[in-house]
N, C-alpha and C positions, 0 to 999 in steps of 0.2 A: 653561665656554667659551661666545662667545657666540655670536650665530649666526652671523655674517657670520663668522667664526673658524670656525668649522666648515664652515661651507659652502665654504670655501676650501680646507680642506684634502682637500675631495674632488676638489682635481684635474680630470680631464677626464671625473670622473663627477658624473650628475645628482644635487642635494642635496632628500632631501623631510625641511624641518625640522619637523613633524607627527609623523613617524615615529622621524627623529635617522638616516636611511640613506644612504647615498653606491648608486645607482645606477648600471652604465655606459648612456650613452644610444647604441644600435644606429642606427648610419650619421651619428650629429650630432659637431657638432664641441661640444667642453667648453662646456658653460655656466656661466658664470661670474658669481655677482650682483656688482653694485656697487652704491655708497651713495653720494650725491654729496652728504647734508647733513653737517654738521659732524657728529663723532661725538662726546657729552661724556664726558669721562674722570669716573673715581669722585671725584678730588679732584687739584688741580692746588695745591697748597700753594707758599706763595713765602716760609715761613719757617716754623717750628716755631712751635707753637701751638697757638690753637683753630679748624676750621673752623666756619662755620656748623652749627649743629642745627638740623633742622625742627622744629618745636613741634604744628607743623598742616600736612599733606599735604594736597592734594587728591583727592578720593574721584571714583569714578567717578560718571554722571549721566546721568538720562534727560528727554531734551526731551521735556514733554507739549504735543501743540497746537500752538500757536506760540510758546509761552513760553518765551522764552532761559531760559537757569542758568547762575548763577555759579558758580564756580570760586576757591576761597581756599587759600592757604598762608601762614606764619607761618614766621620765622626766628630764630634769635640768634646770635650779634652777625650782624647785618647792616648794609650800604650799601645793597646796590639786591640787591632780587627782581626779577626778568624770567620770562613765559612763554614757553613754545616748544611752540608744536602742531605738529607732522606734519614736526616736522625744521623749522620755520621760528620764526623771532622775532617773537611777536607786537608791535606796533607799541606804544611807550611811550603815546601819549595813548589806549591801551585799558584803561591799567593805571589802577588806584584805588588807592595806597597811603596807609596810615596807619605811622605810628611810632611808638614808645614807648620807655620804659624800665623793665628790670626791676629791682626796686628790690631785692630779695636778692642778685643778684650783680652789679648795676650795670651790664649789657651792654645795647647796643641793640637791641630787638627791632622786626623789620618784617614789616606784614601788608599783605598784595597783594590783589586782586580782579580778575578781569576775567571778561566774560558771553562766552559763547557762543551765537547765534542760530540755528534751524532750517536757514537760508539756508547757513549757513557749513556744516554738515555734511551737508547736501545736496549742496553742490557739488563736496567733498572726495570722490577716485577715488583708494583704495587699496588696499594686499593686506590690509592692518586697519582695526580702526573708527578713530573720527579721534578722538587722542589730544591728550593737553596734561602740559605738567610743569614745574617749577619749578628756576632757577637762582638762588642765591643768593653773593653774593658777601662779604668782611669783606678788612680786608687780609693777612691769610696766606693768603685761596684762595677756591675756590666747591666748593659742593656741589650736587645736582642732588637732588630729591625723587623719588620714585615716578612711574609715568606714570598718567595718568586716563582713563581712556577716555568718549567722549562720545556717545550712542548715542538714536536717536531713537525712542520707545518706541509701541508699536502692540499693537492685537488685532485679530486677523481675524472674520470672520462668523462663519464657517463651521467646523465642526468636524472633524477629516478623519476623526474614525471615531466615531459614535455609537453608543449602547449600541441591542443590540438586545434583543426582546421573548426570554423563554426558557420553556419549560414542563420543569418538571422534575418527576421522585416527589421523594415524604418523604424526606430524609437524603442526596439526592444533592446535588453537588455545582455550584454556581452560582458563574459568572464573568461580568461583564459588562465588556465593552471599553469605553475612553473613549481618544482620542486628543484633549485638547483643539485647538483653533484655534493658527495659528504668532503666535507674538506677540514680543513684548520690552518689560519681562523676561519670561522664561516666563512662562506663566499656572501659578498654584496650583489645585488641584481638591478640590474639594468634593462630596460624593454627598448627593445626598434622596431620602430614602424619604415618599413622600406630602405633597413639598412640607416636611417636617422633616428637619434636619440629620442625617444618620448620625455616629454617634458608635463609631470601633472601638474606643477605650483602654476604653469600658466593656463592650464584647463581645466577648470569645476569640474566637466564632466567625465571627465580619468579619474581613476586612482588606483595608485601602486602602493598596495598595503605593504605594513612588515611582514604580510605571509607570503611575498612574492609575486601573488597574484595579480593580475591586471582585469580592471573591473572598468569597462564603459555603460553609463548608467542607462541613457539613452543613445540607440546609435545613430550616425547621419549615414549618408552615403559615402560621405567623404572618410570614413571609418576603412572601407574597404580596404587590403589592404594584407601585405603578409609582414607576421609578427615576429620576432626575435625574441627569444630571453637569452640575456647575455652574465652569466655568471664568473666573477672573479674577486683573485684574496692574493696577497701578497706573491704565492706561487706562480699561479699563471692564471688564464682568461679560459674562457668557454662557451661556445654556443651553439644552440640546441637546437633542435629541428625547427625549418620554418614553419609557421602554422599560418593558411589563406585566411581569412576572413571578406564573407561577402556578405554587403548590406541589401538586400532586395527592398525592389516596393513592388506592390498586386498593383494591377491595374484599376481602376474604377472609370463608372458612366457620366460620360459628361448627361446636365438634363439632355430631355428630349427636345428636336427643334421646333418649331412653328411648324403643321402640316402644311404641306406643298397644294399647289392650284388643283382641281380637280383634273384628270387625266380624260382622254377622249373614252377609257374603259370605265370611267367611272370611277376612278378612285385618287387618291390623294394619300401620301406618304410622308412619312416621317422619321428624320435618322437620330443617333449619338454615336460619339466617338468616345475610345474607351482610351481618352487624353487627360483624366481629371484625377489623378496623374496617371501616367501611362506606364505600363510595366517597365520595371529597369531591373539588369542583373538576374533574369531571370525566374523574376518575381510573376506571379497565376494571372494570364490574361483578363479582361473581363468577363463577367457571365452574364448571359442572358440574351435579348437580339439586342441588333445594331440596328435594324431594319423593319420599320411596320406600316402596315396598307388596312384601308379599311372604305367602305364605301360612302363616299362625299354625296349623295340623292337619295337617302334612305330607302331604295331599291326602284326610285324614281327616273330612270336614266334615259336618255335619247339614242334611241338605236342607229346607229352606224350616222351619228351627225346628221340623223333627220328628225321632224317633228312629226308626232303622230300619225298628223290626218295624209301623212307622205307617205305609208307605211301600203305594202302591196295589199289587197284584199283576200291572198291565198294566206299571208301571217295572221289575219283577222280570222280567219274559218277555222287554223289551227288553234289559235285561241279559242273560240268556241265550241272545238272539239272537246278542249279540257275540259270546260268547264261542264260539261254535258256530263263525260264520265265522274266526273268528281261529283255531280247531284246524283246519279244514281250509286254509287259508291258510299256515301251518304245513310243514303236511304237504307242497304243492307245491313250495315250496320243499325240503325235506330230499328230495324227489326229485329236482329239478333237478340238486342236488349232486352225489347219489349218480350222474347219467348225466354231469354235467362230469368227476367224478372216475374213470369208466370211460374214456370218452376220453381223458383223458390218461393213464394208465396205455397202452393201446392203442398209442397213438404213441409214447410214450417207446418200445419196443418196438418198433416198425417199423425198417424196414430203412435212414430215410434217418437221414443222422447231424444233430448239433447245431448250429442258425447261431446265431453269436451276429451280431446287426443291432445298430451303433451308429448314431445320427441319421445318420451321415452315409450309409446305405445310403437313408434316407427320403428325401434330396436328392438321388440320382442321382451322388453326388459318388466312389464306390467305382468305380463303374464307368470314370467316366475314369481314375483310378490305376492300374485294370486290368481293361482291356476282355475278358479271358479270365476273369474273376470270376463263376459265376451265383450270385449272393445269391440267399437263400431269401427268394419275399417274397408270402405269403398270407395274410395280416391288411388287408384294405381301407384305406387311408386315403390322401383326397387332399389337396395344399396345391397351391397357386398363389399365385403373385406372386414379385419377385424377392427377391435372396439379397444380405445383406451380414453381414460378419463380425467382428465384434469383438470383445478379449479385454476380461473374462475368458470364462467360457462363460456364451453364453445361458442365462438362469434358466429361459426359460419350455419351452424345448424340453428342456434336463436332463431337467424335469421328466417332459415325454412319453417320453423316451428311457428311465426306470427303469421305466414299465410294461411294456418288455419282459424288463426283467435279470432276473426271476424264472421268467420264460417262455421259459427256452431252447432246450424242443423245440417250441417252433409256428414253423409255415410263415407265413412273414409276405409279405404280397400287398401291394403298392401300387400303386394305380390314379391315375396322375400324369401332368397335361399333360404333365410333362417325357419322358414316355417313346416320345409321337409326335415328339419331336426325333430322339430318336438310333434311328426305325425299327422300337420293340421293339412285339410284339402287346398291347395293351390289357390282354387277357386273359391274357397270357404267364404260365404260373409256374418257378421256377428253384428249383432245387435244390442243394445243395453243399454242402464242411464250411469251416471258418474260411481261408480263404484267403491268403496271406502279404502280399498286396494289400489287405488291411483291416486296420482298426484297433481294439485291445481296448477294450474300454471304459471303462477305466480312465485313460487315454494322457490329456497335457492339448493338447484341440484346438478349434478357434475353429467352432462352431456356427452355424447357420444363423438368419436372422431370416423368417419370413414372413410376407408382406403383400399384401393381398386385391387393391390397385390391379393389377397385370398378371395377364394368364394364363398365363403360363408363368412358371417359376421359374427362378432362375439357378444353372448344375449348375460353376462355378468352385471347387474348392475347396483351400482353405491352410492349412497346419497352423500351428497356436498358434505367436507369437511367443516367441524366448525370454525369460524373465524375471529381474530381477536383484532385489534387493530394496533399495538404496542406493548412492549414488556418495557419496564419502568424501575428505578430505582433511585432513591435518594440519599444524600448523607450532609453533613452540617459541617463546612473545613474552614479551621483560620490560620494563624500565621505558621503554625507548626507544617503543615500541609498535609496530604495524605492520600489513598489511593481508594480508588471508585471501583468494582467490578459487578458489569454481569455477570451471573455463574451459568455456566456453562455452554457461554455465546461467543465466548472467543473475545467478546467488546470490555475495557477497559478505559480508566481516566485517570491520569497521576498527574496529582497537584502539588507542585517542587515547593520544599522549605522555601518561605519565604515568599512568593507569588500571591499571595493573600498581605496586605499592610498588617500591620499588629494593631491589638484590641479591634480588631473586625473580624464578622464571619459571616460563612453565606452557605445557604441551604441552597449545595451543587445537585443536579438532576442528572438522568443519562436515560434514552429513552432510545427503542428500537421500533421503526415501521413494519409490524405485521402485515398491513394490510394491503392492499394492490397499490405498488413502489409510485410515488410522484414524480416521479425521475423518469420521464418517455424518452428513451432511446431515439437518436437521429441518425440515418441510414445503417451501415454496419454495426455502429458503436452497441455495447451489450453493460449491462450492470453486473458487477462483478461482487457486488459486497452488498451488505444491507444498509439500508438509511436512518446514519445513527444520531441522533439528537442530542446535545448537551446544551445546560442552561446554568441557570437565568443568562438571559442574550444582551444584558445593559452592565455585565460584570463584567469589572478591569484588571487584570493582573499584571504585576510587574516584570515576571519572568514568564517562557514560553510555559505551555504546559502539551503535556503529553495524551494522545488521544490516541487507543490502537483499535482498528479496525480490521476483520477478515476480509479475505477474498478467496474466490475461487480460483483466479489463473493460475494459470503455469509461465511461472517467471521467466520472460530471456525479451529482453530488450529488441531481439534479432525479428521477434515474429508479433509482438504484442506495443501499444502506444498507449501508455497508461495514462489516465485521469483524474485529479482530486476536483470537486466540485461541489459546490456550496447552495444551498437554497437561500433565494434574496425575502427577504420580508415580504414582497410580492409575490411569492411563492413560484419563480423563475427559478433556474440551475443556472447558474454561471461557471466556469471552467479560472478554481485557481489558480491550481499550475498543472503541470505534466511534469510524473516524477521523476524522468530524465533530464527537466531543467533548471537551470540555474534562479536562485530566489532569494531573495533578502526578506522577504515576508513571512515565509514559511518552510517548512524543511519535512519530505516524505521520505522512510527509508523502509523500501519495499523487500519484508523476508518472504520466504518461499510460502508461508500461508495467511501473513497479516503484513498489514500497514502500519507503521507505527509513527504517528505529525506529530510536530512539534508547531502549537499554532495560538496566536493571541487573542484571538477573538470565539466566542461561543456561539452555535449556531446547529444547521444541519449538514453534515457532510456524509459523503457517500464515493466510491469508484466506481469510474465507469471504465473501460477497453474498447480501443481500434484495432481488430485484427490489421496485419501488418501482412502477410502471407497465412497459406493455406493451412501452413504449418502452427497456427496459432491453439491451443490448447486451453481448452477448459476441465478443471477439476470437478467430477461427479461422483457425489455418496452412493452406493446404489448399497439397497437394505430387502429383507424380504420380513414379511409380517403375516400373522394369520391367526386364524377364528373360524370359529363354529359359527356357521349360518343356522335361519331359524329352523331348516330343513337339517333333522339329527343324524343322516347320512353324508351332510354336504361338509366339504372346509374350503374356506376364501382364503386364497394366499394373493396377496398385495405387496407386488415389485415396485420401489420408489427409485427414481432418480432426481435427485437432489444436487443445487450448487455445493461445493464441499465449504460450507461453513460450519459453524457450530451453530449458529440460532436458526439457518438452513432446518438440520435436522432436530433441532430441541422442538421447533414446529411438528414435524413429523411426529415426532416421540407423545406431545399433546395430543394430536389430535389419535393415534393410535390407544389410548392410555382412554381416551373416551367411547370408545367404538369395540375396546377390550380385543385387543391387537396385542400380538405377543411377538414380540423380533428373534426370529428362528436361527439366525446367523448373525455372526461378526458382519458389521457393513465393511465395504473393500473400497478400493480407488477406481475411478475409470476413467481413463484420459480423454476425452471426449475432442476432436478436432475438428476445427472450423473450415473442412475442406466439403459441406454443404451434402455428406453423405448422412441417410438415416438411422435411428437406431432401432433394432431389434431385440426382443425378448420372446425368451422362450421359455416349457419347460421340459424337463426333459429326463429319462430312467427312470419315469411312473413303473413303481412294482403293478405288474400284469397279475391279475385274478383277484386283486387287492383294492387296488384305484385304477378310476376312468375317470378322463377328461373329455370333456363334452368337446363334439368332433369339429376337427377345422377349428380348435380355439385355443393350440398350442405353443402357436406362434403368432406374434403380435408385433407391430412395425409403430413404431413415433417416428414424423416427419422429422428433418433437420433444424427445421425453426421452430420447434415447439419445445427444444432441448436447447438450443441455442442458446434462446432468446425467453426464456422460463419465464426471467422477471421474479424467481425467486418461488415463485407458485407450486407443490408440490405436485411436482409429473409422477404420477404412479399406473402401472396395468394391472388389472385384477384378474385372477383363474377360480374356476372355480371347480374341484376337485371332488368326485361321489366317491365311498365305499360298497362294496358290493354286500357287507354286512355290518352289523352293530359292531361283531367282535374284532374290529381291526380298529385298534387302537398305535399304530406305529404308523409314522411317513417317513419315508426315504425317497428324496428327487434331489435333479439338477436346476438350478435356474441357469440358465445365458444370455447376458445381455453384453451383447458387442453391436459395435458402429462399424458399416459395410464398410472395407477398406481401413480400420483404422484397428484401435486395442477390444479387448473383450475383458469380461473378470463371471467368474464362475462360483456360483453360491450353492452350496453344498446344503441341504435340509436334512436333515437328522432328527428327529421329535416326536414327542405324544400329543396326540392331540386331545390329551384329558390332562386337562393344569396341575391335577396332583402329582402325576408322572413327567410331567414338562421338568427342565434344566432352565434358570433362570438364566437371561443375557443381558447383565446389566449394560442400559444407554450409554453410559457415558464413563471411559475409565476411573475420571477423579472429579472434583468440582473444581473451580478455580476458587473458590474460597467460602468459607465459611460463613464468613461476616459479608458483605458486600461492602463497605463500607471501612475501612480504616485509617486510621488518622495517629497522627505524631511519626514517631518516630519509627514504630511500629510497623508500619507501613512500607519502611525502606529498606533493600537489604543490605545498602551500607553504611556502617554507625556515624553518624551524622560527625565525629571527632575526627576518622580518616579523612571522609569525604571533604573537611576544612585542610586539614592537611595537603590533599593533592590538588586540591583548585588552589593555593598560594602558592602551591609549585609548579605546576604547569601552567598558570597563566601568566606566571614570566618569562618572558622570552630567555631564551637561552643561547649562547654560542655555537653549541653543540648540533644544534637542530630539535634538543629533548623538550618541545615544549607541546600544548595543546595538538597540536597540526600530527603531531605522534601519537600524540593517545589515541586521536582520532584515528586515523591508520590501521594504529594497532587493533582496534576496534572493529577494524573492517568498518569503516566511514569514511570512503574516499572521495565523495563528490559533494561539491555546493559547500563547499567547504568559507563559501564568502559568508553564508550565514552565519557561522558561529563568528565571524571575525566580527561582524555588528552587533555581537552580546557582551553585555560590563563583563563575564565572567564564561568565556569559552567552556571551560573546563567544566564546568556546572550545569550547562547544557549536554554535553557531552555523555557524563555520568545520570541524568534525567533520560536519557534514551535508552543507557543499557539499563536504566532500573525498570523503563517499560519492557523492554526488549527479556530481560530475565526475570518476570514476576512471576512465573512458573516453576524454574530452577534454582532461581537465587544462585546462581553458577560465581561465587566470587573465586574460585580456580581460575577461571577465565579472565579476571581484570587482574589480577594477581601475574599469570601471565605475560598478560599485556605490560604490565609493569616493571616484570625480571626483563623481559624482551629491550625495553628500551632501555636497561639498565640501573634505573631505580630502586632496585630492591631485592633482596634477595632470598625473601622468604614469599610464602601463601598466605592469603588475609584470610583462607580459608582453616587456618589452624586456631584460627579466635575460639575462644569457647563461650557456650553460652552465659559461663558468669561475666567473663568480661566482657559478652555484646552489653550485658544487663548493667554493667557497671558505666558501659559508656553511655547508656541509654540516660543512669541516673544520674552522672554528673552533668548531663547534657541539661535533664529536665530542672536542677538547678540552680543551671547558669542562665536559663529563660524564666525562672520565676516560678514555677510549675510545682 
């Protein structure tokens, strides 16, 4: 059918004949094309016969310069050829015909010419190039030749993507982009390596795809080398910036040698050389020594190349000098023992009974639990500065906390600014047995931090949040495919039409680590995201599938060296790729608050980040929370700083949600940077005569590495805020939490602190869905009928340059672009990213775009209506049997 035929028959829907779709157009009245040139029929016969044969068609042409071309066809039996460009007759005195006869079948043959000039196809304005085509007539009829299309041929300067410089090691993988210049006809491409032709049919390990690109799978050294892409088309030639490439190799250790004869000092050595291969091009020296000594006589050695009984007898006296002081030395000690070990004998026997002291008696924190407690505390030690708390438990106080657990009959004394707060004597000692108001030492509870900047410490204290170890979700997907989500984690799984065989299905899993991250950070490197699980781990799919995961950083390549990173079945982290590199295995494309992989296999993955400079940046939720203590004057307000994820704070929102925590404020952003400065929290514009805050505990300091380096752990500071009566039922404060040297964000408290008069602040703006789980078609936001349409068109290459390599582009998908070229169907990968990438918007404005941009279309997918998503849905569901 042909188009005006079809386009007709869609009625008072919009026709995109591109695609072959009948549209409805939302608030327009039918559009209807018309054609007002003559339409030629295939053959108009006025008797039985023979019509004309073309012998010779006209081929399509490119004007170079100014130089018209001509245009020939040839008939038999003919009377009169005539052209027709653009729907019109070109004029007989354009025409040049010759005649003949063919003397085998004695018919008359005729051959036509006419020129085409720049001028004329410059001035021609239409919805295609400017054509031309042949009518031939005899007396039974006409026939009509082929059309020609006539098109004015160009190259541009300028190339829209040149190759850049790469350093890579030995055996990795090198890609270099080339986007030639836009031209007509295409330009062909050409690569040089040192100004010499690359040749791939003689090297496996090249290959120069049709997308231009030049791809070394493995590199040698002999790769080195500066590249050319060289673009040209009938016009003229082109080429583009050199790009260096350098192949390194790191150095490594040769073994170690045999150690050396023993040395007159006693000792004997051993070398390696860092020759196994040795650095080349620049490649990281060896690590470690070159150089080791150790003693060859097991501290048995001959002084100065004499044998003992040579030795003067003033070195013999000082010898037994030693030994003199070292037995009385001895001795003092086994006496010291013997009086420690009387004493405590003595006291285990005394009349008071056993305290057991957990850290939190050292912070003052027992006693607000229960002000009728006297802890035993006659062991000196004092701290200062304030208190903040974070799970899991502080390592560093644990640590002081188990020097008491052996020592459960001593009197433990604390001499602590905090104890001229609450009034107690300096010197006070307190006596008692375990009190039902303290906590065993065993119990899991959030520890104290302290820090030298204030004098007094902060005596708030909160028992351990509780812990889950994963949030979990399943769903059952077969060949239809369909989409996975956490709600309200940010985490996501989309399973593409067809990645599942037909008549199979598999119960897919998606699982998020709650619990203290598997993933140990090595030097700087920091975790940036949560560790997402997808299963079953022995499932095969045909096509990639999509996995999006959040992060906390702040995106810029300039200051940050990002990670994808997989858990081995040995429960190791290996390092996929770095989303800046180039991959045939996998494909990251890092938006400003998630990840979104395109990846084959099922597993664990997770990001991790290399700050890169100081300037490197970490995204922080920071939220303020609060409740009624069991003290009816008191209120706990609870500042969190949190990685900016969503299952970040969905933790928070739990565990606040059991502790009956109410979120006083919108949470804000806080750019937190990696230039090794602290953070601060404060609070601040306590209404006077109304609220007091316990003194010296208004300002609170977190180290840089306890924000850093979180690990995902909810860092939070607790205040704890008195009224001077019942009847103040209103709070108005500032919180401020800013990093020295860096941003601040300011949270405003406004609220009742009686729930009936409180303003609710809902967690989370929206869910990510309803269902977790979705499947078919359902699932996708573009109807499965277009999305066949545009993968048949753009994964044919095109002359033009309009094929996948554009949509991608247009996409904003400009790198690693070799990936999709090793998919049966580009195009299809392409549209599986932006269905990950828009599962929130459903934004088909924006492919719609993308698509008017390259030229394809000239209408919105976004004026679909929902009858006819539903109508494609149902002829989709069956043409599969459904």
């Amino acid at each position: 059918m042909g188009t005006a035929a079809a386009g007709g028959g869609c009625g008072a829907r919009r026709w995109l004949p591109w695609l072959g779709l009948c549209f409805w157009a939302a608030g327009a009245a039918a559009a209807r094309g018309t054609d007002n040139s003559e339409v030629l029929p295939d053959s108009i016969p006025s008797a039985p016969g023979t019509l004309p044969h073309f012998v010779e068609e006209p081929e399509d042409a490119y004007i170079i310069k100014s130089n018209p071309i001509a245009l020939r066809c040839k008939a038999r039996p003919a009377m009169q050829i005539f052209f027709k460009c653009n729907g019109e007759w070109v004029h007989q005195n354009e025409h040049v015909s010759e005649e003949s006869l063919d003397e085998s079948s004695g018919l008359k043959v005729r051959e036509v010419f006419i020129n085409v000039t720049r001028q004329q196809v410059e001035d021609f304005h239409g919805p295609e190039d400017y054509w031309c085509q042949c009518v031939a007539w005899s007396h039974l009829g006409t026939s009509k030749s082929r059309k020609a299309s006539v098109r004015i041929a160009y190259l541009r300067k300028n190339f829209e993507q040149d190759p850049q410089g790469r350093e890579v090691p030995i055996e990795g993988m090198i890609v270099l982009h080339c986007r030639p210049p836009e031209g007509v006809p295409a330009a062909e491409v050409e690569w040089l390596k040192n100004e010499e032709p690359i040749d791939s049919e003689q090297d496996e390990n090249i290959d120069t795809r049709a997308d231009h690109n030049l791809i070394i799978r493995q590199a040698r050294l002999s790769d080195s080398g500066n590249y050319t892409c060289m673009a040209a088309n009938i016009v003229a030639k082109r080429r583009s910036l050199s790009a260096t490439v350098v192949v390194y190799v790191d150095g490594s250790w040769e073994v170690w040698s045999e150690w050396s004869v023993c040395s007159p000092e006693c000792e004997h050595l051993r070398i390696r050389e860092c020759t196994a291969p040795p650095p080349r091009n620049g490649g990281k020296f060896c690590e470690g020594l070159s150089q080791e000594s150790e003693n060859c006589t097991d501290g048995l050695c001959i002084l100065d190349k004499k044998p003992l009984h040579e030795i003067k007898p003033q070195s013999i006296e000082n010898a037994s000098d030693i030994a003199l002081y070292s037995g009385l030395g001895a001795a003092v000690v086994a006496v010291a023992v013997l009086v420690i070990g009387v004493t405590l004998y003595r006291r285990s026997h005394s009349d008071y009974g056993v305290d057991v002291i957990d850290s939190s008696a050292l912070t003052g924190n027992s006693l607000l639990l229960n002000p009728a407690m006297q802890p035993d505390l006659t062991v000196s030690r004092t701290y200062s500065g304030p208190i903040c708390l974070q799970d899991p438990l502080d390592k560093e106080l644990m640590t002081e906390s188990s020097l008491f657990n052996p020592l459960s009959d001593i009197k433990v004394k604390v001499q602590s600014s905090f104890m001229v707060s609450l009034g107690v004597p300096e010197r006070a000692e307190y006596h008692g047995k375990n009190h039902s108001g303290t906590f065993p030492h065993g119990n899991n509870r959030g520890f104290s931090t302290m820090h030298p900047r204030n004098k007094t410490p902060y005596i708030q204290n909160l028992s351990s949040l509780p812990t889950r170890t994963e949030l979990r979700t399943t769903g059952v997907f077969g060949h239809l495919g369909g989409r996975l989500v956490m709600p309200n984690t940010g985490v996501s799984l989309l399973i593409p039409h067809g990645a599942i065989p037909e008549e199979n299905s598999w119960e897919i899993y998606m699982s998020i680590n709650q619990g203290e991250p598997s993933l140990q950070s090595d030097g700087s490197e920091v975790l940036l995201s949560p560790e997402v699980t997808c299963g079953p781990p022995d499932m095969l799919v045909t096509t990639p599938f999509a996995l999006t995961i959040p992060h906390c950083a702040d995106v810029s390549s300039e200051h940050w060296n990002i990670h994808l990173k997989k858990r081995t079945q040995q429960g190791k982290w290996e390092e996929v790729m770095s989303v800046e590199d180039e991959s045939t295995s996998c494909y990251c494309l890092l938006d400003p608050f998630a990840c979104h992989v395109l990846l084959d296999s099922f597993g664990t993955y997770a990001l991790t980040g290399e700050p890169i400079t100081d300037c490197a940046v970490k995204q922080l939720k920071v939220a303020v929370f609060g409740c009624m203590s069991c003290n009816s004057l008191d209120y706990n307000l609870r500042v969190y700083c949190v990685d900016n994820t969503p299952c970040a704070f969905q933790e928070v929102v739990s565990d606040e949600r059991h502790q009956g925590g109410q979120l006083l404020e919108e949470p804000k952003l806080l750019h937190f940077k990696g230039n090794t400065f602290s953070l601060q929290i404060s609070v601040l514009d306590i209404p006077p005569f109304l609220w007091r805050i316990k003194p010296f505990t208004a300002c609170q300091e977190v180290p840089f590495s306890r924000v850093w380096s979180s690990n995902r752990q909810p860092l939070h500071c607790a205040f704890s805020l008195e009224r001077y009566t019942p009847t103040t039922t209103q709070l108005s404060c500032k919180i401020c939490i800013r990093q020295l040297k860096g941003h601040e964000q300011i949270l405003q408290v406004q609220t009742s602190i009686l729930e009936s008069e409180r303003e609710t602040i809902t967690f989370f703006a929206q869910e990510d869905s309803t269902f977790p789980a979705q499947t078919g078609p359902k699932a996708f936001k573009i109807p499965y009928s277009i999305r066949q349409r545009i993968c048949a068109t753009f994964d044919t290459p095109n002359a033009k340059g309009k094929d996948w390599q554009m949509l991608a582009q247009k996409n904003s998908i400009n790198r690693n672009l070799s990936y999709f070229a090793t998919q049966s169907s580009p195009s299809a990968v392409i549209l599986n990213l932006w269905e990950a990438r828009h599962q929130q918007d459903g934004d088909l404005d924006s492919l719609a775009c993308a698509l008017e941009e390259i030229g394809r279309t000239h209408t919105k997918l976004s004026n679909i209506t929902e009858s006819q998503l539903e109508e494609a849905d149902f002829n989709y569901s069956r043409q599969n049997g459904l």
